[in-house]
C-alpha positions in Angstrom: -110.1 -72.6 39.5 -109.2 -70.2 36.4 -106.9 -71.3 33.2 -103.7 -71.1 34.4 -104.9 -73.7 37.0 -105.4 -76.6 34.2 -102.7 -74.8 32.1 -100.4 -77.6 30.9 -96.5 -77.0 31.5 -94.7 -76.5 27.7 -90.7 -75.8 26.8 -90.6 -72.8 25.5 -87.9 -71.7 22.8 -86.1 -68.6 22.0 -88.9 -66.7 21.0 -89.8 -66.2 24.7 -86.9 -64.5 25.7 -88.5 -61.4 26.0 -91.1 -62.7 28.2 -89.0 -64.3 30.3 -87.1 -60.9 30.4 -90.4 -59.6 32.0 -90.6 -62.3 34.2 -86.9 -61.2 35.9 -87.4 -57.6 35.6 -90.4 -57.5 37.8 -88.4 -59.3 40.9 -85.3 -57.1 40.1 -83.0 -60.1 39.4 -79.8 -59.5 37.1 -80.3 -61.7 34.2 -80.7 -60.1 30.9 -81.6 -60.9 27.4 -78.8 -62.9 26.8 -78.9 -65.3 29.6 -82.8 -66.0 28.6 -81.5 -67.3 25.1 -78.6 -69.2 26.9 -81.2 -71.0 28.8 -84.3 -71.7 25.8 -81.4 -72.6 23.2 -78.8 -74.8 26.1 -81.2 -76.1 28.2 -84.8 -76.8 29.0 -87.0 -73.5 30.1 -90.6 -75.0 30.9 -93.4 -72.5 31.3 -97.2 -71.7 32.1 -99.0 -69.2 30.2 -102.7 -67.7 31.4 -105.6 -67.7 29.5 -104.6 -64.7 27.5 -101.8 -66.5 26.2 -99.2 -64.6 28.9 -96.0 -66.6 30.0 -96.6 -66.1 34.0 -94.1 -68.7 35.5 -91.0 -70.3 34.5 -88.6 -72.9 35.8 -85.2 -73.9 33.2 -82.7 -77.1 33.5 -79.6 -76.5 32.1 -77.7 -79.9 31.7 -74.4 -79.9 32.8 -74.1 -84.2 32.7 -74.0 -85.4 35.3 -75.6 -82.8 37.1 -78.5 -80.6 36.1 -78.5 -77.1 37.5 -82.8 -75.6 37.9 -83.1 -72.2 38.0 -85.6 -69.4 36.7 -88.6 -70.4 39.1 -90.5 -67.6 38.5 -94.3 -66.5 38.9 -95.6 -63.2 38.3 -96.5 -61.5 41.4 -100.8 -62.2 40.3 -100.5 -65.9 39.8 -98.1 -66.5 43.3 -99.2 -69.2 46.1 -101.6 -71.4 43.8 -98.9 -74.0 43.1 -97.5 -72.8 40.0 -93.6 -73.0 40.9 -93.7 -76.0 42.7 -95.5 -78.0 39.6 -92.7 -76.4 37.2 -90.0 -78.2 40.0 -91.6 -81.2 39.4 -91.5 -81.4 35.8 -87.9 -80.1 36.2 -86.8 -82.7 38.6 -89.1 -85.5 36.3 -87.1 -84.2 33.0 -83.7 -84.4 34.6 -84.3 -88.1 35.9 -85.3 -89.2 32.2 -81.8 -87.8 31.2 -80.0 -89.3 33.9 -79.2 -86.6 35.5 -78.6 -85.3 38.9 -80.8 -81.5 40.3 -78.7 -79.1 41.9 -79.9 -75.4 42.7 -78.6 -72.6 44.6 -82.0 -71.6 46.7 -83.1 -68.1 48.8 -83.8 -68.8 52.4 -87.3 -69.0 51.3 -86.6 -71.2 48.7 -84.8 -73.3 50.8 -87.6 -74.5 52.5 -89.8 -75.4 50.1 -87.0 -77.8 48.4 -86.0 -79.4 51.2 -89.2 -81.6 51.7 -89.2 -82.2 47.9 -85.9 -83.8 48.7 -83.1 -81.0 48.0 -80.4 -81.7 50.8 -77.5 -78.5 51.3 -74.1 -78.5 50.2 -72.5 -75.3 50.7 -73.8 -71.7 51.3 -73.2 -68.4 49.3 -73.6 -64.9 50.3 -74.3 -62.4 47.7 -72.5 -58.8 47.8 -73.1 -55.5 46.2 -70.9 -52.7 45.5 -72.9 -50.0 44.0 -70.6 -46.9 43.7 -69.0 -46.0 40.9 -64.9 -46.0 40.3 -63.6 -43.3 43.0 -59.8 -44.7 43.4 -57.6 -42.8 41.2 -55.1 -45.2 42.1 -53.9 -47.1 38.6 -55.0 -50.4 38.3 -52.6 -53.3 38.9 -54.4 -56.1 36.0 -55.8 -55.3 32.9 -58.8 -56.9 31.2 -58.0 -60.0 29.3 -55.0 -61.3 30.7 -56.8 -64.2 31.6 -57.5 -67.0 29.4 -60.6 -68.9 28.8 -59.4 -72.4 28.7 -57.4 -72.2 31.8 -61.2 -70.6 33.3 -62.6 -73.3 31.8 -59.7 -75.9 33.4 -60.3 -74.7 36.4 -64.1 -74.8 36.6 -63.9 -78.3 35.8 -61.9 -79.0 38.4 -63.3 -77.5 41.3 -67.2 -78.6 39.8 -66.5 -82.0 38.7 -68.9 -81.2 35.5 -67.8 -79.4 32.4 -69.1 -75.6 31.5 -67.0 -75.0 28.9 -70.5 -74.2 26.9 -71.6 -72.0 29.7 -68.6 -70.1 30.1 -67.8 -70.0 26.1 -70.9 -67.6 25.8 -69.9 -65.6 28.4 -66.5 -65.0 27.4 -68.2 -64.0 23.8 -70.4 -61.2 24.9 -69.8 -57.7 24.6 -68.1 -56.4 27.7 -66.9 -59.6 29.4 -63.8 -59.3 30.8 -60.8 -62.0 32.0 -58.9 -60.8 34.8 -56.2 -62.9 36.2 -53.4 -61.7 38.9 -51.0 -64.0 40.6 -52.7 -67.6 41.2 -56.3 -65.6 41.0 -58.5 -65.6 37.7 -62.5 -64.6 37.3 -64.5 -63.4 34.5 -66.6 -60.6 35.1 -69.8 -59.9 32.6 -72.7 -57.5 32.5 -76.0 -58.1 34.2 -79.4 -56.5 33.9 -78.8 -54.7 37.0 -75.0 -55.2 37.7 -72.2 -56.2 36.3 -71.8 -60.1 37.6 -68.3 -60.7 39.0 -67.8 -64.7 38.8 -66.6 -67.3 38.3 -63.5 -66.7 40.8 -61.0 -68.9 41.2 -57.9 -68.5 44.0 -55.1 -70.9 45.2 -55.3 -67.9 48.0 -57.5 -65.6 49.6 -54.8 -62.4 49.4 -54.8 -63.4 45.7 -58.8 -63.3 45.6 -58.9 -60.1 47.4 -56.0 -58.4 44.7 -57.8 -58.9 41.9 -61.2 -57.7 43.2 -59.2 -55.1 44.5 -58.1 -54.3 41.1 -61.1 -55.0 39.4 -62.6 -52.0 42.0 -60.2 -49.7 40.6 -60.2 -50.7 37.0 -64.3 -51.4 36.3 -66.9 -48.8 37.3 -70.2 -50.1 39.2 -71.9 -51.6 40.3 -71.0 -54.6 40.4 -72.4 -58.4 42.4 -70.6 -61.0 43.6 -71.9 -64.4 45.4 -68.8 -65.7 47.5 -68.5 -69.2 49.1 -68.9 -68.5 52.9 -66.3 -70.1 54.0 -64.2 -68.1 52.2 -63.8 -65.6 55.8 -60.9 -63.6 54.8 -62.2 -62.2 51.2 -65.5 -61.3 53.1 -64.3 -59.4 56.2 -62.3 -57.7 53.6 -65.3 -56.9 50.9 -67.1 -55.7 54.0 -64.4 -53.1 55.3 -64.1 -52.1 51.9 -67.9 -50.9 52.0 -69.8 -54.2 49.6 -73.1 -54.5 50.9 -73.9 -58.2 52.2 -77.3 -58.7 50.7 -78.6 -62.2 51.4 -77.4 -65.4 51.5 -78.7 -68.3 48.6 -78.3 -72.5 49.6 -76.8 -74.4 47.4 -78.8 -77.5 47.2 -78.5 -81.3 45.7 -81.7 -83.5 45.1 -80.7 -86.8 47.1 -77.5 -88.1 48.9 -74.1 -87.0 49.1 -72.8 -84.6 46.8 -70.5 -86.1 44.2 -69.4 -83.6 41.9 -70.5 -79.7 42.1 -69.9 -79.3 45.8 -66.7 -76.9 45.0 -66.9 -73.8 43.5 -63.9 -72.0 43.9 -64.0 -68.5 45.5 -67.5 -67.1 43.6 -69.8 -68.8 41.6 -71.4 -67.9 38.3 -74.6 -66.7 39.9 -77.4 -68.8 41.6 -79.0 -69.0 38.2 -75.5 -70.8 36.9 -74.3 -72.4 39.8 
């Protein structure tokens, strides 16, 4: 047994961003600096730090009453298979039932496994995909950036996740390069990632809709660019695949206890497994 092993779990505040920064680049994920602060200053980020005084694992709850979305479970690559994740879950899941409030997550296949005996049941499935090229269409766009509004984005969040994110998606729609696309009855913000720009939240009364606007986004944005559809959304995948997105692995979406009330829709694509 070395330090980290007796290390005692603390919230961490903004001043860790960094850190945490280091924490996502070294498994490649796409949240930047911005999303770090979102989560120590809008939520709860609780973290372990080795003898040296280095922030090696992570775990955040970000409250969205009554639900609480955990996310960040992190361990640098030295410290992995002692433990370390699954204590930062359990402080998670112990924080959220102080406050009342219900655990959701959006898990990997391997993640998915270890929640489920903790008592994470699945709702719905998303499948991430990747369009890495840049622009090519010379073709002129058919939206434009910013003729969608925030509080119907908001409006419609709310209804199809039965909790509000109006905080959530306000910071988004503030930082530099975010962008509100709406065409016919679809609407999505799209905002830059470590990696990628991050295409979601999407919202559609119809699939042809959906698959308009990405279409325009395509032709208006350059790449690359991610996007984690609802699978049962068949129509907008077949086309993302035939239009040459890379399917690059699925995440569960995951509720601690019964039935899900609340949280279970999510429209066309979600905000990223991080968000929900």
């Amino acid at each position: 047994m070395d330090d980290i092993d007796r290390a005692i779990p603390e919230a961490l505040g903004p001043r860790d961003a960094i850190a945490g920064l280091a924490l996502t680049d070294e498994v490649g994920w796409n949240q930047g600096y911005e999303d770090w602060l979102f989560f120590l200053t809008n939520g709860t980020v609780f973290g372990l730090r080795d003898g040296d005084g280095r922030l090696v694992a992570t775990a955040a709850l970000l409250p969205y009453p009554p639900a609480a979305w955990i996310s960040m479970v992190l361990v640098t690559a030295s410290k992995r298979r002692r433990g370390l994740a699954r204590r930062l879950m359990e402080v998670c899941i112990a924080a959220a039932g102080r406050a009342g409030l219900t655990p959701w997550l959006d898990a990997t296949p391997a993640g998915a496994t270890v929640y489920g005996p903790m008592g994470f049941h699945p709702t719905l499935t998303v499948q991430r995909f990747r369009r890495r090229d840049a622009r090519t269409s010379t073709q002129p766009a058919a939206i434009r950036p910013d003729s969608g509004t925030l509080a119907d984005l908001i409006r419609r969040d709310r209804d199809a996740m039965d909790f509000d994110r109006s905080v959530l998606l306000g910071s988004f729609n503030a930082r530099e390069g975010t962008r509100l696309y709406a065409r016919d009855s679809a609407l999505c913000l799209v905002r830059e990632g470590r990696k990628a720009r991050q295409i979601g939240p999407l919202f559609a009364d119809h699939a042809a809709d959906a698959i308009a606007l990405l279409d325009g986004i395509v032709v208006h944005e350059d790449g690359p660019h991610i996007i984690d559809l609802v699978d049962d959304h068949h129509d907008v995948i077949r086309h993302l695949i035939q239009s040459g997105w890379i399917n690059e692995r699925p995440f569960q979406r995951m509720r601690l206890g019964g039935p899900p009330s609340g949280g279970h829709e999510a429209g066309i694509a979600i905000a990223g497994p991080e968000f929900g």
